[in-house]
N, C-alpha and C positions, 0 to 999 in steps of 0.2 A: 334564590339569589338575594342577599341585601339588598337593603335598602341604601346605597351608597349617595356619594353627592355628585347627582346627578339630576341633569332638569329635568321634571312633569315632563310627560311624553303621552298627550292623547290619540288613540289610534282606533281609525272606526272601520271597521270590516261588512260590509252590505249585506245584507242576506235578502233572497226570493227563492220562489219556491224553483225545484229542479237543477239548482244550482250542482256544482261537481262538490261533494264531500270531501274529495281527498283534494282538493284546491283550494279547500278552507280552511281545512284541520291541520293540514301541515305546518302552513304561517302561524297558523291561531301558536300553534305547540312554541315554535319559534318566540313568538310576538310575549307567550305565559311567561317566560324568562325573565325580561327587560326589567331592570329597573324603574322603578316611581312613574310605574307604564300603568295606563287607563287601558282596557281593551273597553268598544264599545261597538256591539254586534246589532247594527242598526238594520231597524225596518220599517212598514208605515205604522202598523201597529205592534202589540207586544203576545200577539199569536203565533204557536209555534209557526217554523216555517218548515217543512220537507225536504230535504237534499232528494240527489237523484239516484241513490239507493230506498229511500224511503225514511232515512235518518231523520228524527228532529231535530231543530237546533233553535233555542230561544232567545228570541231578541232580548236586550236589557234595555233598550232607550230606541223610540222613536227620532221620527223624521223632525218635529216640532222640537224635541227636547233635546237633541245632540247641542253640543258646543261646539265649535271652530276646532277642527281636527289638524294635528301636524303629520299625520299620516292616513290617508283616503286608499281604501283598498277594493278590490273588486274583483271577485274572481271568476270564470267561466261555469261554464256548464248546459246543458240543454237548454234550459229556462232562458239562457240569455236572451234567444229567437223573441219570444214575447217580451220586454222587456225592453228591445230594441225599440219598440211602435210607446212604450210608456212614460209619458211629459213628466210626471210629475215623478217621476226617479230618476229621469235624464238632467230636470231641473237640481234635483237635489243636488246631482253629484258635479252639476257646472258649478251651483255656489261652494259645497265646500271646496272644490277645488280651486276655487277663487284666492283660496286663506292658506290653503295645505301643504308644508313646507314638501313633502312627497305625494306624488301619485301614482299607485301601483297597482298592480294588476296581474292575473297568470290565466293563461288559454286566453279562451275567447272572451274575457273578461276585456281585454283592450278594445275591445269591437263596442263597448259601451261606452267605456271613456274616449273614445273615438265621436260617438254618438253623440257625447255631450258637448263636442270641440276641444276635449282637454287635449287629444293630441294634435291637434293641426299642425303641420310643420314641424311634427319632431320625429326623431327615429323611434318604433317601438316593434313589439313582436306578439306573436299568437299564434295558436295552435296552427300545424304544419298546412289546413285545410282550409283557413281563412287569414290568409295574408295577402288576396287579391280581394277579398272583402276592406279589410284594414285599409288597403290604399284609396280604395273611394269615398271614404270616410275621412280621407286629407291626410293622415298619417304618412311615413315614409318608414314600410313593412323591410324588417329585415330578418331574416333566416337563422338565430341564432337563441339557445337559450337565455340568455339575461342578456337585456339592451338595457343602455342606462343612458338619459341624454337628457341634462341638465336635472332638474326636480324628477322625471319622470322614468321608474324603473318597472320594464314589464317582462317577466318573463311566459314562455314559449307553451308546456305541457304542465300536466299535472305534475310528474314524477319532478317538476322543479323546486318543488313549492318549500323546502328546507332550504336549499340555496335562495329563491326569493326571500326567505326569511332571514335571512342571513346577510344576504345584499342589503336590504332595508335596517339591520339593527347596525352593522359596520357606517351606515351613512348615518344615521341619528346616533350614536355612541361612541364610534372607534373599533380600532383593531382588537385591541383586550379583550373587551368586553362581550363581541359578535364570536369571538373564538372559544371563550367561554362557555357560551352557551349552546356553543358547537359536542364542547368536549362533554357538556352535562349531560345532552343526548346522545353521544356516542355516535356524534353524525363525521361521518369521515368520506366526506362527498369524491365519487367516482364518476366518469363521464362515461353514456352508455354510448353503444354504436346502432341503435336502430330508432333515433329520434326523427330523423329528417327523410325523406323518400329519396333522396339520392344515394343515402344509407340500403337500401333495403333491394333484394331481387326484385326485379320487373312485375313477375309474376305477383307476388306478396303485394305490394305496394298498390296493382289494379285490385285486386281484392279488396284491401282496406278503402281506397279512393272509394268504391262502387257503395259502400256501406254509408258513407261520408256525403255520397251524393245530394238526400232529398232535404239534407237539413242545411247543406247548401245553398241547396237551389229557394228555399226557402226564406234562407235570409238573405239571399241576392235580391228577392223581389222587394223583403221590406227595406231594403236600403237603397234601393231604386224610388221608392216611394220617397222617402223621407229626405233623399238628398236633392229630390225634384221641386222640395217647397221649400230650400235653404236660399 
């Protein structure tokens, strides 16, 4: 895409390790588009990091060396569980989100910026299996793929991650521009029927819950801890 006139657009994407791949690489594809756009795939150091296929993905700027981002992103994944207990990323991501004209997020990625207070008293969303996580974290959890309420846009599953990409460039550039970059990818978004567990047979949905369970329960304990000394 040109370089059109159009403002600097710096956009920082988090990276750790066990993160979801396909939660990162979707927006990242999205985000590659943008006009007179910064991407910057921050981490503490400039080591690879590992998705949670085993993928690398390499940071380009540290924690010390980012700039004041107009777009703060965060996305789920396993790793988030560790991650949750970690000051000094939880710190990062309350300061830039101090500056950040957006804060987004897809899965359990909101259960961080939760973590950090960025959602206190706003509506937001996340994966089908932690959205009674999300509320003890102060948030106000709602059932739906893209919630959007004021600055702060998160959407719900992986398979969202072209429309959060798309929700995000439509609020920083316009309708032209987000449908553009729609049509470069040949993304002609469809809504499925098996995102939500009221979607799905009884039988199916115990199955998947019972899977869902230990990493649950796991991060119920750490967020019991950490909202114990707030």
């Amino acid at each position: 895409m040109s370089q059109r006139q159009t403002p600097s657009i710096k956009i920082g994407m988090m990276l750790f390790p066990s993160l979801s791949e396909i939660e990162f690489m979707a927006p990242y594809g999205i985000f590659s588009y943008l006009p007179n756009t910064q991407i910057y795939r921050i981490a503490p150091t400039l080591e690879p990091i590992y998705s949670d296929t085993g993928f690398p993905l390499i940071p380009n700027t540290s924690f010390e060396k980012v700039p004041e981002l107009d777009v703060l992103f965060v996305p789920g994944g396993l790793g988030v569980t560790a991650k949750l207990e970690d000051a000094e990323f939880l710190q990062f991501l309350q300061r830039q989100g101090e500056h950040a004209r957006y804060i987004t997020s897809i899965g359990s990625g909101s259960l961080l910026l939760a973590a950090a207070t960025l959602l206190r008293g706003h509506r937001a969303t996340t994966d089908w299996s932690s959205l009674e996580l999300l509320a003890m974290l102060g948030a106000e959890p709602v059932a739906d793929r893209i919630v959007v309420d004021c600055n702060r846009i998160t959407a719900s599953s992986p398979t969202d991650g072209l429309a959060l990409g798309s929700a995000i460039a439509q609020a920083l550039l316009g309708d032209a521009i987000a449908q553009e970059t729609q049509l470069r990818l040949d993304y002609n978004p469809t809504l499925f029927t098996a995102g939500f567990p009221e979607l799905l047979p009884a039988e199916t949905f115990a199955r998947v819950r019972a899977e869902q369970q230990t990493l649950s329960r796991a991060r119920l304990q750490i967020i019991r801890r950490i909202t114990s000394t707030v």
